[in-house]
C-alpha positions in Angstrom: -14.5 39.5 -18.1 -15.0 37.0 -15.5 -11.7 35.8 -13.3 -13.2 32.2 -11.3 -9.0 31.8 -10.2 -7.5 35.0 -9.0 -8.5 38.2 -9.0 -7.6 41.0 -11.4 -4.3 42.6 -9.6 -3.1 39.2 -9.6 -3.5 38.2 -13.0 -0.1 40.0 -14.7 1.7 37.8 -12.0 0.0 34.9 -13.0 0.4 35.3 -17.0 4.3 36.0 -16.4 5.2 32.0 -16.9 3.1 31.7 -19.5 4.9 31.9 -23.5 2.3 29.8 -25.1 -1.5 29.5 -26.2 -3.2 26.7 -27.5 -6.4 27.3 -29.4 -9.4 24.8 -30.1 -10.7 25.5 -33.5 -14.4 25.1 -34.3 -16.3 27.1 -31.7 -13.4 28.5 -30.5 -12.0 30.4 -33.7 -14.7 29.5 -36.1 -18.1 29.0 -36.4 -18.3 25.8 -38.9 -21.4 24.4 -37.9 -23.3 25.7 -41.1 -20.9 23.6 -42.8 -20.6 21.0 -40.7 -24.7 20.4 -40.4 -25.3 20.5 -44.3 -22.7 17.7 -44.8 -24.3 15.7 -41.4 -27.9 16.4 -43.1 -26.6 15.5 -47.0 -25.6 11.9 -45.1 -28.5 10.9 -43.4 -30.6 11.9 -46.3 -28.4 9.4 -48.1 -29.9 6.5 -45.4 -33.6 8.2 -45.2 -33.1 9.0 -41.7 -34.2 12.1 -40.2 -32.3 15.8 -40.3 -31.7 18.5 -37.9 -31.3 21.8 -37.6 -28.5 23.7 -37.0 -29.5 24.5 -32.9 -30.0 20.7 -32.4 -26.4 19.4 -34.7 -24.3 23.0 -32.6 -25.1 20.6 -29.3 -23.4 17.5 -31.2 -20.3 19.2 -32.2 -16.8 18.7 -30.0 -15.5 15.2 -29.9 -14.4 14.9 -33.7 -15.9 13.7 -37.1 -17.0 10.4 -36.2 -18.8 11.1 -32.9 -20.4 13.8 -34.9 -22.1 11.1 -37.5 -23.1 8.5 -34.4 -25.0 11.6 -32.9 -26.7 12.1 -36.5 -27.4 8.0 -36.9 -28.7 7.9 -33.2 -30.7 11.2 -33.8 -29.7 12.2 -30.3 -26.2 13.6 -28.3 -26.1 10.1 -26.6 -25.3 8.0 -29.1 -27.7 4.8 -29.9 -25.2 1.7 -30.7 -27.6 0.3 -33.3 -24.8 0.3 -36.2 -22.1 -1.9 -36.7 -18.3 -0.4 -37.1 -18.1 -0.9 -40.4 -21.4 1.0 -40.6 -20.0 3.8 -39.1 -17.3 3.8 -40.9 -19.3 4.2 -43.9 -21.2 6.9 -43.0 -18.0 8.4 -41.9 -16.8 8.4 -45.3 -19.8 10.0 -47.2 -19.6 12.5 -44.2 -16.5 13.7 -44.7 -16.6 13.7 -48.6 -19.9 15.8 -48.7 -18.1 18.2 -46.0 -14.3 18.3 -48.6 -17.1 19.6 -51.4 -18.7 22.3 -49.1 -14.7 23.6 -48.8 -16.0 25.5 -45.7 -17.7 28.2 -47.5 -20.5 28.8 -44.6 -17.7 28.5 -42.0 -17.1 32.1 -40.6 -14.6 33.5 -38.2 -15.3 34.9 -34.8 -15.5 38.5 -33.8 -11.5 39.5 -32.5 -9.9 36.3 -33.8 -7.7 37.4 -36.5 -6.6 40.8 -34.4 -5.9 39.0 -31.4 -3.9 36.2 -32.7 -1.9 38.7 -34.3 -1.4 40.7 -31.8 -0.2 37.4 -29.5 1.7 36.3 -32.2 3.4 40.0 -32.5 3.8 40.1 -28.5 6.1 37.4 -29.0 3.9 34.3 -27.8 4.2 30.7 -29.8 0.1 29.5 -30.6 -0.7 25.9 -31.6 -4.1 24.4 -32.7 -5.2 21.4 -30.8 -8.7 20.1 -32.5 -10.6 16.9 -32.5 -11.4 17.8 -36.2 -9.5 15.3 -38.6 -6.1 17.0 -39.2 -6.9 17.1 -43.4 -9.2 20.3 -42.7 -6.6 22.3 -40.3 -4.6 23.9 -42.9 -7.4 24.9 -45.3 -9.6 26.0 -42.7 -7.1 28.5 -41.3 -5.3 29.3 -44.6 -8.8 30.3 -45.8 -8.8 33.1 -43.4 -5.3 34.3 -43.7 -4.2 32.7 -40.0 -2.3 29.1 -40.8 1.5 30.9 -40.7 1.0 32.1 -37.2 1.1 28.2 -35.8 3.5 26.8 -34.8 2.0 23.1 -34.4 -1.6 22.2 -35.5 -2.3 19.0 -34.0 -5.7 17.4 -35.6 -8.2 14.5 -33.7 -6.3 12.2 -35.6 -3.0 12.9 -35.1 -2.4 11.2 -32.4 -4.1 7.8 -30.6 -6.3 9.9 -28.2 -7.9 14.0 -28.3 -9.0 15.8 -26.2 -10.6 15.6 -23.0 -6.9 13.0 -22.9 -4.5 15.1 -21.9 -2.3 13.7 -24.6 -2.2 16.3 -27.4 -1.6 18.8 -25.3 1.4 17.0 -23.5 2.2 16.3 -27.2 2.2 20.2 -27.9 4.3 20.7 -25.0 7.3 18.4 -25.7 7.1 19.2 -29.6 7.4 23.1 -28.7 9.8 22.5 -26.0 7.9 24.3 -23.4 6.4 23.0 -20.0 2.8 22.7 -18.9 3.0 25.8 -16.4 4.8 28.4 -19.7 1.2 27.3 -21.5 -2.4 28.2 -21.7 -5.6 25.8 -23.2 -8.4 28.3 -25.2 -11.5 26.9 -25.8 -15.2 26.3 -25.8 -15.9 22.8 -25.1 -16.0 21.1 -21.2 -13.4 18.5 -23.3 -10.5 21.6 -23.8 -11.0 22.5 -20.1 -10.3 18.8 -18.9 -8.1 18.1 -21.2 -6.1 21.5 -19.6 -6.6 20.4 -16.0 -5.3 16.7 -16.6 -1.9 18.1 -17.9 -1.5 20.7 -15.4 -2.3 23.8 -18.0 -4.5 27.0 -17.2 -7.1 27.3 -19.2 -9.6 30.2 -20.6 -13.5 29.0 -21.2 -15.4 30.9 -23.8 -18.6 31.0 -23.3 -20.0 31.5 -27.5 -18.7 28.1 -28.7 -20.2 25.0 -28.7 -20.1 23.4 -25.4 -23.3 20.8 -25.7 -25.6 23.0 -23.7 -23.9 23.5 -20.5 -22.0 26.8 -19.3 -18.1 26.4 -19.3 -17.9 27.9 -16.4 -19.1 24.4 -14.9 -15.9 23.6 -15.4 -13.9 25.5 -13.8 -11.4 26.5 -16.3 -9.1 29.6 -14.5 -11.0 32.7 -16.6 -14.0 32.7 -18.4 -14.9 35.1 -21.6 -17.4 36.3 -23.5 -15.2 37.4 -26.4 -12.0 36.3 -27.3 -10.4 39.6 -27.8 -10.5 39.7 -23.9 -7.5 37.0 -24.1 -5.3 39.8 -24.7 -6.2 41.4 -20.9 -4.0 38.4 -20.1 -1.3 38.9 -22.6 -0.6 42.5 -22.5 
């Protein structure tokens, strides 16, 4: 466990606001891109362009559905504008229908998830899901692994006008829950739940398996940094 804030004695004191967690979802409680790279690859065979392997489409992952297929069309994280909207709409569209058929059987929960959140949830503290994944996969994503009833709130990247890095959702979280900034914590693996945290005044916890385009989390500055994500409950407890 690594504490880039405060330093261990201190951390009780500064958990003792805090009644809620917010959870990313893929690379923070699931692994989903096997999934999500077979449907990417099913669509650009679909146009003849090129496909990737899993390592390569892991670094593309993070800022929702559609971002996902611009990486794939451009063949590269920076995305090449050489398609029209409605192109991308498009391939948006076979996208997500090749990726309803998979029904997320290569998607795999991390190590600790489903005893941690359990135990938060049996400590007493309220989670929410904030993702950039479109909000239609949320519930069978989660109900697939037995974890859906312990949200409260699952907030999807279409749920609202902006995601995350906008501190937006989050701010949405808050006022929906009825809790402040300061009583809540941001969990996740990507540089965009970190600044998405900082912008609405939340502490955050980086985690450093996830998919986070190459870069360490720790980059970011979020106020602890793990390895696993049962360490969340050094915090809690």
């Amino acid at each position: 466990m690594l504490c880039l804030s405060h330093e261990l004695a201190n951390q009780k004191f500064v958990m003792q606001e805090i009644n809620t967690f917010f959870f990313d979802l893929d690379g923070t409680l699931v692994d989903s891109v096997p999934d999500l790279a077979t449907a990417l690859n099913q669509t650009l065979n679909d146009y003849q362009l090129p496909t990737y392997n899993e390592q390569t489409i892991r670094h593309w992952v993070g800022n929702g559905a559609r971002v996902l297929v611009e990486r794939g069309l451009s063949g590269n994280a920076k995305i090449r504008h050489h398609y029209t909207s409605n192109e991308i709409d498009a391939a948006l569209e076979k996208f997500l229908f090749y990726y309803r058929t998979l029904d997320t059987k290569s998607t795999v929960l991390y190590d600790g998830v489903f005893a941690t959140l359990h135990a938060l949830k049996e400590q007493g503290f309220t989670l929410a899901l904030i993702t950039n994944k479109p909000s239609e996969f949320i519930e069978p994503i989660l109900s697939s692994f037995s974890i859906f009833s312990l949200f409260s709130l699952t907030i999807g990247g279409d749920s609202l006008p902006e995601k995350k890095p906008s501190s937006l959702p989050l701010l949405h979280a808050c006022e929906k829950l009825g809790v402040s900034p300061s009583q809540c914590v941001m969990v996740g693996d990507s540089k965009n739940d970190i600044v998405a945290a900082k912008a609405a005044n939340i502490k955050s916890i980086g985690l450093t398996y996830g998919y986070n385009y190459g870069e360490s989390i720790a980059k970011y500055k979020p106020n602890w940094v793990f390895d696993d994500f049962e360490e969340i409950l050094t915090l809690a407890s």
